[in-house]
DOROZA-306914 format. One record per residue (C-alpha): residue number from 1; y, x, z. Coordinates in nm, 3 decimals, always signed. Layout:
N
+-----+---------+---------+---------+
!   k !   north !    east !      up !
+-----+---------+---------+---------+
! NUM !       Y !       X !       Z !
...
+-----+---------+---------+---------+
END
This chain:
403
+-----+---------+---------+---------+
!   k !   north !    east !      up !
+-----+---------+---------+---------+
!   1 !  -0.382 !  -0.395 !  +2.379 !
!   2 !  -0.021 !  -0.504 !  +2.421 !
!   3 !  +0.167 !  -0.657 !  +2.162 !
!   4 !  +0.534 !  -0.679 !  +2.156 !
!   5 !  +0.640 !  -0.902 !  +1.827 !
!   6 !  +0.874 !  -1.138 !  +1.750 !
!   7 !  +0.741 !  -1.390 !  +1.590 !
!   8 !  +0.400 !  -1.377 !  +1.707 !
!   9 !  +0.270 !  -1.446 !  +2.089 !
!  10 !  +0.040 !  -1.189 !  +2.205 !
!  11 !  -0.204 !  -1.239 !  +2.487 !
!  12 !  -0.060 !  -1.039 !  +2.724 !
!  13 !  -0.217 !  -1.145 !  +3.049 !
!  14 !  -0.550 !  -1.098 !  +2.829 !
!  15 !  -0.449 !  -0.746 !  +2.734 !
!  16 !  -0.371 !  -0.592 !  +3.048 !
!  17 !  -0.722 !  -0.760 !  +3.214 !
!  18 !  -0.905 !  -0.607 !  +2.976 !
!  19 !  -0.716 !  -0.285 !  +2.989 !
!  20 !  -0.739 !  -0.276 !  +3.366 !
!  21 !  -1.101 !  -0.306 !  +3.332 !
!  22 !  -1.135 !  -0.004 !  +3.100 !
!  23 !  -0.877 !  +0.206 !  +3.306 !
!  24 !  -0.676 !  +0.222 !  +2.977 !
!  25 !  -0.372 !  +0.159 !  +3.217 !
!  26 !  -0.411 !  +0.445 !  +3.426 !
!  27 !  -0.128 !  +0.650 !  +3.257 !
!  28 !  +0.209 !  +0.487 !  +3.047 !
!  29 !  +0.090 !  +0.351 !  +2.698 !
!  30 !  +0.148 !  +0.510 !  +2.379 !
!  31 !  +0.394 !  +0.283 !  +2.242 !
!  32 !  +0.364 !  +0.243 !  +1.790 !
!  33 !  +0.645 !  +0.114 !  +1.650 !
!  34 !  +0.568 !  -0.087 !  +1.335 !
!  35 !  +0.797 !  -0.198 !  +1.067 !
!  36 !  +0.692 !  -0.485 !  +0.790 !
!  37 !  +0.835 !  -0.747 !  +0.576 !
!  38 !  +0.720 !  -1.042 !  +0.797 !
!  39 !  +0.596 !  -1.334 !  +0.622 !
!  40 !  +0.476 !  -1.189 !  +0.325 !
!  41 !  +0.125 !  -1.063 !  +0.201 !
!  42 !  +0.227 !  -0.652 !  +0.217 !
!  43 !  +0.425 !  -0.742 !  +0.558 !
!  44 !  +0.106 !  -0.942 !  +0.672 !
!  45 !  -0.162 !  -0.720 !  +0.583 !
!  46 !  +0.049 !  -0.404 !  +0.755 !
!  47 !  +0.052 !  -0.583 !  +1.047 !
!  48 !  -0.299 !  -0.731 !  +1.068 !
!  49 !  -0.399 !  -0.360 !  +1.018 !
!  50 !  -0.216 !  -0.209 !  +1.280 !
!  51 !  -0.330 !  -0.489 !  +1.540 !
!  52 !  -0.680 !  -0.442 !  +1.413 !
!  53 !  -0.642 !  -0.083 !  +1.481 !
!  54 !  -0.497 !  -0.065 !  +1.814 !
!  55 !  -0.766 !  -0.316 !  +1.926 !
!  56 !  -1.017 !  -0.071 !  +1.794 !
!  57 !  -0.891 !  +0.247 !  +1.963 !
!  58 !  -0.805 !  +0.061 !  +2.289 !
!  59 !  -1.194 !  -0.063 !  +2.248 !
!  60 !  -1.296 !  +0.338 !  +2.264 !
!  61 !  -1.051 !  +0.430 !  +2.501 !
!  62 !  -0.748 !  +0.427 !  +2.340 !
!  63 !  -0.543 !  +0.787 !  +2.308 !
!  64 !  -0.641 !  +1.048 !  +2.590 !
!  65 !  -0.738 !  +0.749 !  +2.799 !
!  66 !  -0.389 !  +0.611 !  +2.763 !
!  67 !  -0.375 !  +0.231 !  +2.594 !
!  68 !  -0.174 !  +0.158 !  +2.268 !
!  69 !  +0.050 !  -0.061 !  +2.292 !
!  70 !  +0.249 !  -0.236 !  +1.966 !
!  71 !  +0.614 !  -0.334 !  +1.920 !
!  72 !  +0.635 !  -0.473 !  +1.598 !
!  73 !  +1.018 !  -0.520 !  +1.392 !
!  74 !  +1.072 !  -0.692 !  +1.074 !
!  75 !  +1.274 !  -0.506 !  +0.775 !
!  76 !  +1.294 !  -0.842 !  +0.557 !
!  77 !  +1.325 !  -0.580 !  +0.278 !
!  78 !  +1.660 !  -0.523 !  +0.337 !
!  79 !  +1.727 !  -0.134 !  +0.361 !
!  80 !  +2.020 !  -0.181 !  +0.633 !
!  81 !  +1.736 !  -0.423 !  +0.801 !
!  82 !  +1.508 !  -0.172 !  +0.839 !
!  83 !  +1.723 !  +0.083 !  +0.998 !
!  84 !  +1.817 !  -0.103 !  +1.272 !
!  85 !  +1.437 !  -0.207 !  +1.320 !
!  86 !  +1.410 !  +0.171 !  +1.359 !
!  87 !  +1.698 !  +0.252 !  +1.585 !
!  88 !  +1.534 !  -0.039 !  +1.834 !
!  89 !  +1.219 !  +0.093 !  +1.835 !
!  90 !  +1.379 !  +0.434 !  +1.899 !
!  91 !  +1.668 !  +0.382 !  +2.115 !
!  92 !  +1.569 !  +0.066 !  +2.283 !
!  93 !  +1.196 !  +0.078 !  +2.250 !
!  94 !  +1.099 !  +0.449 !  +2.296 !
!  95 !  +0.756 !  +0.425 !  +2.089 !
!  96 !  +0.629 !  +0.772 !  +2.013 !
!  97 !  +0.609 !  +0.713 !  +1.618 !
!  98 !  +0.681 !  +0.465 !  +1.387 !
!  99 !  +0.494 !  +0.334 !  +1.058 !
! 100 !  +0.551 !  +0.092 !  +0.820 !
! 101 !  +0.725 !  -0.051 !  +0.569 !
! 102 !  +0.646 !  -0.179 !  +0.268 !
! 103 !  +0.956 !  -0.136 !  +0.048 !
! 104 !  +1.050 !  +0.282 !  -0.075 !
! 105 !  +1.406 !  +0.182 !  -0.048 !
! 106 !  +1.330 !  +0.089 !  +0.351 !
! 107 !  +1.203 !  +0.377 !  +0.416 !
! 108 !  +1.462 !  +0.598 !  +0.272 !
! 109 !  +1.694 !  +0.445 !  +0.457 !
! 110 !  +1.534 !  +0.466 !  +0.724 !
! 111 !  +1.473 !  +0.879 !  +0.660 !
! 112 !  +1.807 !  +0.965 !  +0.755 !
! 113 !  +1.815 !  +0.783 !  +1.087 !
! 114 !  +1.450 !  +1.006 !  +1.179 !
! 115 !  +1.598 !  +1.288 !  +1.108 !
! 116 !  +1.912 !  +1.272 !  +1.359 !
! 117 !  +1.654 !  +1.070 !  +1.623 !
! 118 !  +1.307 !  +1.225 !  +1.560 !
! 119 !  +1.068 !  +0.964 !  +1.610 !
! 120 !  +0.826 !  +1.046 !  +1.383 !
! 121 !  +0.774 !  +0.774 !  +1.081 !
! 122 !  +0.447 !  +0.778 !  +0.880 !
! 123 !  +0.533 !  +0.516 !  +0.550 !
! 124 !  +0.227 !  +0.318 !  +0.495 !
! 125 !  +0.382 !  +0.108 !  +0.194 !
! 126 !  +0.617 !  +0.309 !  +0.015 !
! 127 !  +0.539 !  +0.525 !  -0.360 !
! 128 !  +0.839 !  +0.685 !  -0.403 !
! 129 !  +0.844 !  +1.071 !  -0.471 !
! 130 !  +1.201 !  +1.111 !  -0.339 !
! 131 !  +1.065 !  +1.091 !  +0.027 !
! 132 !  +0.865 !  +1.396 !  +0.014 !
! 133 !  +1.090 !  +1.552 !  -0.152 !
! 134 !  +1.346 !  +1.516 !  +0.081 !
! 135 !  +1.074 !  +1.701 !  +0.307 !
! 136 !  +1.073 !  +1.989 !  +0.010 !
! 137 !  +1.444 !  +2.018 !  -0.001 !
! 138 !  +1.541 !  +2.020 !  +0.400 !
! 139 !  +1.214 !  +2.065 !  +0.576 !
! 140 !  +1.329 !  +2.081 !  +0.928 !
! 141 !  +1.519 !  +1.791 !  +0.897 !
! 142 !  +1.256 !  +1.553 !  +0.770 !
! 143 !  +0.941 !  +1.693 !  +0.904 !
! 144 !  +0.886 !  +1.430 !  +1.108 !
! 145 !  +0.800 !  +1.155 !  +0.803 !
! 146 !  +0.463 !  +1.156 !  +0.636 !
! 147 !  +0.295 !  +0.918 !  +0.357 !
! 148 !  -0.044 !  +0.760 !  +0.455 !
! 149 !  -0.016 !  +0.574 !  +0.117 !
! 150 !  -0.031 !  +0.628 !  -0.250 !
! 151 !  +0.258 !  +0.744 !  -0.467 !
! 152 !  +0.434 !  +0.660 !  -0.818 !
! 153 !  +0.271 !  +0.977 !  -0.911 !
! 154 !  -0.110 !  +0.838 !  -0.809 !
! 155 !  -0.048 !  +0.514 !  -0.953 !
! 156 !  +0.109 !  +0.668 !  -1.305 !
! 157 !  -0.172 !  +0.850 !  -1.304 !
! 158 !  -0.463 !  +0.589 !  -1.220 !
! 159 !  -0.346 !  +0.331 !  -1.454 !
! 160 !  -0.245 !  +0.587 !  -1.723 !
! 161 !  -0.657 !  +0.688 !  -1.726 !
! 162 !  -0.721 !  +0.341 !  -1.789 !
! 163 !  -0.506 !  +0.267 !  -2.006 !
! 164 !  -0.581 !  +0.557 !  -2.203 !
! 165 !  -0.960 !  +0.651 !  -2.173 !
! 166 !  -1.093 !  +0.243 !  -2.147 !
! 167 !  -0.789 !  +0.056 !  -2.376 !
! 168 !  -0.737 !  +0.257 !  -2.610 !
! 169 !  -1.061 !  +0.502 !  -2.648 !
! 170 !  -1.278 !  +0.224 !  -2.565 !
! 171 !  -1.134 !  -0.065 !  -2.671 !
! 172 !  -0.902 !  +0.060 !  -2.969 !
! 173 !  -0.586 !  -0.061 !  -2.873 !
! 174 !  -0.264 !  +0.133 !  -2.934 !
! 175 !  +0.055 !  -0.062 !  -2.912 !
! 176 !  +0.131 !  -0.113 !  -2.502 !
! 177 !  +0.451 !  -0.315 !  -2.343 !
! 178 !  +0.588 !  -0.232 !  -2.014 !
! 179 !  +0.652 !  -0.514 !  -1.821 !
! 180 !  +0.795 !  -0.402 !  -1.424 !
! 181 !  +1.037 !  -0.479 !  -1.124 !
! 182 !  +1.370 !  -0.341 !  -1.145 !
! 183 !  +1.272 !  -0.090 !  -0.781 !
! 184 !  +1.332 !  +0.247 !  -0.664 !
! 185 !  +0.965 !  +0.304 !  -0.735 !
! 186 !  +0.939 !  +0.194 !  -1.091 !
! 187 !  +1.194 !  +0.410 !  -1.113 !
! 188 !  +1.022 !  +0.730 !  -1.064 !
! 189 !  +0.733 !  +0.592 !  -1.218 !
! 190 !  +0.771 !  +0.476 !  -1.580 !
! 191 !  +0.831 !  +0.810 !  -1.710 !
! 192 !  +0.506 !  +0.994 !  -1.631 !
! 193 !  +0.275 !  +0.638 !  -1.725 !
! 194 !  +0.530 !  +0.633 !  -2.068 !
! 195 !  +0.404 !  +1.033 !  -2.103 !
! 196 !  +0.041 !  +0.958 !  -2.055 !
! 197 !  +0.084 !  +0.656 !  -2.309 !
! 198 !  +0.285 !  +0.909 !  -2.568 !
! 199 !  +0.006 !  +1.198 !  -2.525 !
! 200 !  -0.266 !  +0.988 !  -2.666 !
! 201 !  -0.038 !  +0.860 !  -2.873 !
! 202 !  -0.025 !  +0.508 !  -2.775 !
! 203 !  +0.337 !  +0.351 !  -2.920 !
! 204 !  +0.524 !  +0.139 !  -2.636 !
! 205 !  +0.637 !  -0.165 !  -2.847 !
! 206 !  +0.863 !  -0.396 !  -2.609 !
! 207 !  +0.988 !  -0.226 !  -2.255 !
! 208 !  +1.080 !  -0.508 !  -2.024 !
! 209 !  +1.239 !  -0.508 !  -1.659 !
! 210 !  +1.309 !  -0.810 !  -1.437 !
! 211 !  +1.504 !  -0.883 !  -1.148 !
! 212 !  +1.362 !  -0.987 !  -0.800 !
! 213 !  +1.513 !  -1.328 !  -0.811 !
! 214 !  +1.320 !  -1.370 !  -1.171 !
! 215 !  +1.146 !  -1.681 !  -1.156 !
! 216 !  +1.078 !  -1.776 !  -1.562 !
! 217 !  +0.907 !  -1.507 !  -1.706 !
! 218 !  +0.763 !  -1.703 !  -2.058 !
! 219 !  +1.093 !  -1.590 !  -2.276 !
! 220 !  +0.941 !  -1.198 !  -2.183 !
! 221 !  +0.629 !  -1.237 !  -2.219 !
! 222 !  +0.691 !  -1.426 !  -2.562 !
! 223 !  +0.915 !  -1.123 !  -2.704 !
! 224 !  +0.634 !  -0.887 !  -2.526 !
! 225 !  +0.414 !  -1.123 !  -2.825 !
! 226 !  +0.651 !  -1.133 !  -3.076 !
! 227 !  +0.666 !  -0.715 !  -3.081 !
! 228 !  +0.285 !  -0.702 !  -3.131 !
! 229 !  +0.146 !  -0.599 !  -2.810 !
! 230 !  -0.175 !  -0.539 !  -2.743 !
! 231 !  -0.185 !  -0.516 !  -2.360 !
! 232 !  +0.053 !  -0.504 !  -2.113 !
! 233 !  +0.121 !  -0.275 !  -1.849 !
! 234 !  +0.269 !  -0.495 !  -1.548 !
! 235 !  +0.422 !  -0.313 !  -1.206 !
! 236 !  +0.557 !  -0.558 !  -0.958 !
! 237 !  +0.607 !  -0.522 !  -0.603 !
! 238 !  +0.881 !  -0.699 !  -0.407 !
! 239 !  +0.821 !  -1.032 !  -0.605 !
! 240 !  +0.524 !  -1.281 !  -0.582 !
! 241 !  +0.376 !  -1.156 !  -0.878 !
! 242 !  +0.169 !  -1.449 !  -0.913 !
! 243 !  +0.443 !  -1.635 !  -1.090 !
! 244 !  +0.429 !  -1.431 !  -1.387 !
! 245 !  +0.072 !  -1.374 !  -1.410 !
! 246 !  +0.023 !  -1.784 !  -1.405 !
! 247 !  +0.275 !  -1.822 !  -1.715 !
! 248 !  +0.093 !  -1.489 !  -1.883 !
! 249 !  -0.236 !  -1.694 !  -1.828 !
! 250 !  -0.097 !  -2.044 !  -1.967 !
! 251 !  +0.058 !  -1.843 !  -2.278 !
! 252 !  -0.276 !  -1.687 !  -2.353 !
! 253 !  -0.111 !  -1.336 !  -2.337 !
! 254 !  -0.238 !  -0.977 !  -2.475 !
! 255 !  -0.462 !  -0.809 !  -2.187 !
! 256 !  -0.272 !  -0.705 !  -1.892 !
! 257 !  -0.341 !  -0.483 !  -1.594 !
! 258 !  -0.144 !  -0.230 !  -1.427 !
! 259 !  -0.013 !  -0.249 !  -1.005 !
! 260 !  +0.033 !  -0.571 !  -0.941 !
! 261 !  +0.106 !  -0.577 !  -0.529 !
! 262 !  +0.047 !  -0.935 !  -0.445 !
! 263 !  -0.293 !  -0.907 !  -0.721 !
! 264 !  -0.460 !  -0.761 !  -0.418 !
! 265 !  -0.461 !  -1.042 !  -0.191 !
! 266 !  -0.749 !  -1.316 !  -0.267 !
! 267 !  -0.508 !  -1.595 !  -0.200 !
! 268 !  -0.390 !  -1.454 !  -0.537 !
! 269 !  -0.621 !  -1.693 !  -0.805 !
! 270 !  -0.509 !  -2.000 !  -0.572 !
! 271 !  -0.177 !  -1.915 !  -0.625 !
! 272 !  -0.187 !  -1.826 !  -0.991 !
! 273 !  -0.383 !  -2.168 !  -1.024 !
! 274 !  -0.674 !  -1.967 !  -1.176 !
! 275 !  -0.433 !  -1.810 !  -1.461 !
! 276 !  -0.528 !  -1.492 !  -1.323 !
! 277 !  -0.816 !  -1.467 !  -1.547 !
! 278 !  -0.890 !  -1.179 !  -1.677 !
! 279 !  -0.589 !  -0.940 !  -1.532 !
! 280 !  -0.632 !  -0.637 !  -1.389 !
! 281 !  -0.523 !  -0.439 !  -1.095 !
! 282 !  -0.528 !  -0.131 !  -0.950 !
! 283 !  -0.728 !  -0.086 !  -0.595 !
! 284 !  -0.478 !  +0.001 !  -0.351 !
! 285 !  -0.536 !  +0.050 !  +0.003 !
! 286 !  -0.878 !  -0.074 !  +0.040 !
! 287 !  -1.093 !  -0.246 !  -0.139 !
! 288 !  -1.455 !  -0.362 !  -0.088 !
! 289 !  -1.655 !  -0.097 !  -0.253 !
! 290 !  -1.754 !  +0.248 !  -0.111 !
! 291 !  -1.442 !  +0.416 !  -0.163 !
! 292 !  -1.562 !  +0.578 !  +0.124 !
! 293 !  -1.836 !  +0.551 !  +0.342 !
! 294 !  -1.616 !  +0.336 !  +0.614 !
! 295 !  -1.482 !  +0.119 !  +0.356 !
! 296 !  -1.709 !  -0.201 !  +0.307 !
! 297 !  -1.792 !  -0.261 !  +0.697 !
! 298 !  -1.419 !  -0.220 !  +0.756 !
! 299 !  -1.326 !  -0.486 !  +0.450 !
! 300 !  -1.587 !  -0.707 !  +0.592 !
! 301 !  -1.475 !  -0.734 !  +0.952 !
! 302 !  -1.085 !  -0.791 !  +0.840 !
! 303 !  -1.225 !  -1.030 !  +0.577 !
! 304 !  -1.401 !  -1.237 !  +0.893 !
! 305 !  -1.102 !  -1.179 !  +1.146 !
! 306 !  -0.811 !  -1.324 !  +0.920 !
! 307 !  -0.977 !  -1.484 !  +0.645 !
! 308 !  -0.848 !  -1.300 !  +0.339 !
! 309 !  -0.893 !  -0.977 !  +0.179 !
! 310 !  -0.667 !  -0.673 !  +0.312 !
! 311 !  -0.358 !  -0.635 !  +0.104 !
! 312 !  -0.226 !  -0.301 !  -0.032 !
! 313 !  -0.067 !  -0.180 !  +0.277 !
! 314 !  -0.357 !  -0.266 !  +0.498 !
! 315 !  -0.635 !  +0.015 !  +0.437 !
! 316 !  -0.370 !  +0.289 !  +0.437 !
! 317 !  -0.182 !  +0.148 !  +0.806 !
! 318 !  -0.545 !  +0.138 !  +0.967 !
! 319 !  -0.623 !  +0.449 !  +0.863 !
! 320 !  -0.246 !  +0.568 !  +0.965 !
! 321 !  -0.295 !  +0.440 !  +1.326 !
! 322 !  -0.642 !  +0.657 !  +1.309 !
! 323 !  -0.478 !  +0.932 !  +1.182 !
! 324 !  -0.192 !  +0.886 !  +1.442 !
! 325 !  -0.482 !  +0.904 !  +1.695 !
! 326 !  -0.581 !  +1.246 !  +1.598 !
! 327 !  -0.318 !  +1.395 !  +1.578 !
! 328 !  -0.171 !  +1.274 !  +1.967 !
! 329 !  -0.496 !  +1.400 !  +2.078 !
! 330 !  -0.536 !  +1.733 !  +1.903 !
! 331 !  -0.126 !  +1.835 !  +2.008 !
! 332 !  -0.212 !  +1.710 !  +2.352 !
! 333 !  +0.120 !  +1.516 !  +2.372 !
! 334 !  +0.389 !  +1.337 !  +2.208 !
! 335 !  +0.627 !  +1.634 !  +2.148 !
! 336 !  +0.732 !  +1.532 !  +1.780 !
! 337 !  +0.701 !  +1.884 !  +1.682 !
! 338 !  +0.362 !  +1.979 !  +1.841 !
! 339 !  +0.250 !  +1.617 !  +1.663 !
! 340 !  +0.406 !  +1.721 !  +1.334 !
! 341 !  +0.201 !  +2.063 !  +1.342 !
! 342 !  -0.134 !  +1.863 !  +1.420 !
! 343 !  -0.014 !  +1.618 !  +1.163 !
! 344 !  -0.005 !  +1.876 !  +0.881 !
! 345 !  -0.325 !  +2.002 !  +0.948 !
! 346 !  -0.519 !  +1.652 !  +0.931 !
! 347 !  -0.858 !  +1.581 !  +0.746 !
! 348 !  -0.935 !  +1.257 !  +0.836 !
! 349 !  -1.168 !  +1.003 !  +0.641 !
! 350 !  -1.096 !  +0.656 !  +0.638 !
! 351 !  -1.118 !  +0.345 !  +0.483 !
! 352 !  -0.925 !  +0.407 !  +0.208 !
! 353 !  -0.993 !  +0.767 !  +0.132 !
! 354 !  -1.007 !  +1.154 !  +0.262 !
! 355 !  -0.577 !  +1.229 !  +0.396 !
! 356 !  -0.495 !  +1.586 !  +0.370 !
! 357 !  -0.159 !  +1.650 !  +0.350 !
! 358 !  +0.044 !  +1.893 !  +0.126 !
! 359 !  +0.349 !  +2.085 !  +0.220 !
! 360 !  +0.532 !  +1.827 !  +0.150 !
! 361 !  +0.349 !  +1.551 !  +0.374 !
! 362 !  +0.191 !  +1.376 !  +0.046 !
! 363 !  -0.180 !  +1.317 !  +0.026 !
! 364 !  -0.358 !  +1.469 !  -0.169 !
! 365 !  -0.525 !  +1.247 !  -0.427 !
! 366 !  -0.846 !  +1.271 !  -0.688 !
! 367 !  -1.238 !  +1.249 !  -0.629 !
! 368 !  -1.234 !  +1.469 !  -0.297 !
! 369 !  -0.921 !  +1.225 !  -0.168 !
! 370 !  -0.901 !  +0.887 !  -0.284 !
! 371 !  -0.964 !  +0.730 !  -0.598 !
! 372 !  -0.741 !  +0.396 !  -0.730 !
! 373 !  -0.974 !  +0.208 !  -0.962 !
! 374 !  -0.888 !  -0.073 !  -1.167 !
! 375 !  -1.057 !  -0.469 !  -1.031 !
! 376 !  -1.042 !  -0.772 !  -1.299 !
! 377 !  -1.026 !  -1.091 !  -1.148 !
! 378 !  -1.352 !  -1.288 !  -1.341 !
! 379 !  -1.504 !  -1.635 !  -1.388 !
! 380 !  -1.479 !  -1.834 !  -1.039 !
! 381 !  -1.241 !  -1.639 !  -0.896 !
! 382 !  -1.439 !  -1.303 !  -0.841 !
! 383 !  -1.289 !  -0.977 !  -0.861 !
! 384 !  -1.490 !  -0.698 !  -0.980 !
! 385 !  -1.443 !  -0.257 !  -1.040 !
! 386 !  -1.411 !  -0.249 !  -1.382 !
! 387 !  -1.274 !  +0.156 !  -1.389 !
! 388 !  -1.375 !  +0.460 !  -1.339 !
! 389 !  -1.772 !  +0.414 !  -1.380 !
! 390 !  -1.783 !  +0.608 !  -1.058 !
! 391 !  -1.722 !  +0.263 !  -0.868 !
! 392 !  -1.781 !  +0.025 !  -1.136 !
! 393 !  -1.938 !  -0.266 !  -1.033 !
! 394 !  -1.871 !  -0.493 !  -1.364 !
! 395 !  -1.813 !  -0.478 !  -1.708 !
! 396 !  -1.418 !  -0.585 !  -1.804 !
! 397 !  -1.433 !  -0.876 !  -1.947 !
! 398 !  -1.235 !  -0.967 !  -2.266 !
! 399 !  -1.080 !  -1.335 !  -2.274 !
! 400 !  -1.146 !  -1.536 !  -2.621 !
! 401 !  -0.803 !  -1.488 !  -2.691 !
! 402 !  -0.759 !  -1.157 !  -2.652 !
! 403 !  -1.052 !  -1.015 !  -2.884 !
+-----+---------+---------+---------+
END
């Protein structure tokens, strides 16, 4: 494989000997343009994916016989950032396609910019509804993006079952708080998990949003108390949402769970200094149980190659370079129109779920899809499925100050 990244030193003399002796260099590469947040977990885990990817296809042969080669840009989540990342890898680059990003306001930036150069871009870390339906409103134009990820939508809904059908059938409790990022995808979602809460008439006592440079969170979490909460509903993306989940854990908080980005990583009860006890997060992008059949030998092997668990972005960018794959080899080219038609008629199974797009380039999402349970993080560190009782592994575990 060749690797193109600032930042990072890639073994090129290693890659082309090893391409050379698998004749993966007998036509041009296909060039991948990635975009990611570099040095942090979403931007690392996106990366690590892709890498891990590439090395896997250019292990079977790469694309048609043709090598994969990487050229990896960082968006620092900045939306103005992450455009020119894209122009480069357009203009200056010429990859084929582009994925990426972990950050919804990145990629609709970067939307625009598609459109006028079409490169496709396949957003592998971004929830937001308004990109698909920018596809809805002006097809033509915006064709060329697709979502290998989850959306607002998927999430609402995942955490919404939980909330409703374990905290409050099971465990009787009926007065929630919202605690969440001030983001683009919050945004769309806190209406449709506020309408789940509201049909099984669960009353939202305390609503509380936070900026991205927040970094004391006990004067929240104490009026979150003081309104008589009895869990807490947390959404946090852009920020190391460690730093509230330690405080929630030394103020002995009311139960809380919800999409917690950096929750996913297992660096995460190191840095919460074990006050992640008892919280609960949604899987995203991988996790190791048998979401699918590919999933636990795949969370293994990136386990054992970087030494930490795959973050949210990771399961849905390998998959996305799979997917990529396909579609290349089932248009027979590059043409971003004849890989946007094999594109729309994917069915791929990964390692984080069955993609089949809709009309509008979202994928589609339940049991025959993908599935986004809930993990608690336990005694010792240990994460365990704690929702649905599909994938359950473990009972959730209710702290002494919480009953």
């Amino acid at each position: 494989m060749t690797l193109k990244h600032a930042g990072l030193s890639g073994a090129f003399a290693l890659a082309a000997m090893t391409a050379l002796s698998s004749g993966a260099l007998a036509q041009d590469p296909i060039k991948i343009g990635v975009i990611a947040p570099f040095d942090t977990p979403p931007g690392e885990g996106l990366i690590n994916a892709a890498e891990m990817a590439a090395e896997d296809i250019n292990a079977e042969g790469g694309i048609d016989g043709r090598e994969v080669e990487l050229i990896i840009r960082n968006d620092e989540y900045e939306a103005d950032v992450g455009v020119s990342a894209y122009q480069r890898l357009a203009l200056r680059d010429e990859v084929d396609v582009v994925i990426g990003t972990a950050s919804s306001g990145v990629s609709m930036a970067i939307t625009d910019h598609m459109a006028r150069y079409k490169v496709p871009f396949i957003s592998t870390g971004a929830a937001s509804l308004q990109l698909s339906e920018k596809v809805a409103d002006d097809y033509d134009r915006y064709k060329y993006w697709f979502r290998v990820m989850h959306t607002t939508n998927n999430i609402a809904d995942s955490v919404g079952d939980w909330a409703v059908n374990f905290l409050n059938a099971e465990l009787g409790l009926n007065k929630a708080a919202i605690l969440a990022e001030n983001a683009l995808w919050t945004d769309g979602l806190l209406p449709r998990i506020k309408g789940h809460l509201d049909e099984a008439d669960i009353e939202v006592v305390a609503e509380e949003y936070f900026d991205l440079d927040t970094r004391d969170y006990r004067p929240i979490i104490s009026r979150i108390e003081d309104a008589g909460a009895e869990f807490i509903l947390d959404f946090s993306s852009h920020v190391d949402g460690s730093t509230y989940v330690r405080q929630w854990g030394q103020l002995e908080g009311p139960i809380m769970g919800g999409l917690n980005a950096s929750g996913t990583s297992s660096r995460f009860w190191e840095d919460t200094e074990g006050g992640a006890l008892g919280h609960a997060d949604l899987i995203q992008g991988g996790y190791r149980v048998d979401l699918t059949p590919n999933t636990i030998e795949w969370f293994d092997r990136y386990v054992e190659a970087y030494e930490v668990s795959p973050d949210y972005t990771t399961g849905y960018t390998y998959d996305a370079m799979h997917i990529v794959k396909a579609a290349i080899e089932e248009a027979g080219s590059t043409d971003p129109d004849a890989f946007v038609e094999a594109m729309e008629a994917t069915d791929h199974t990964g390692v984080a779920g069955r993609w089949v797009f809709d009309e509008n380039h979202d994928p589609l999402f339940g049991p025959d899809y993908r599935v986004m349970g809930m993990t608690q993080w336990q005694e010792g560190g240990e994460r365990a499925v704690v929702w649905p009782e599909s994938i359950k592994t473990e009972e959730f575990q209710v702290l002494p100050w919480q009953e």
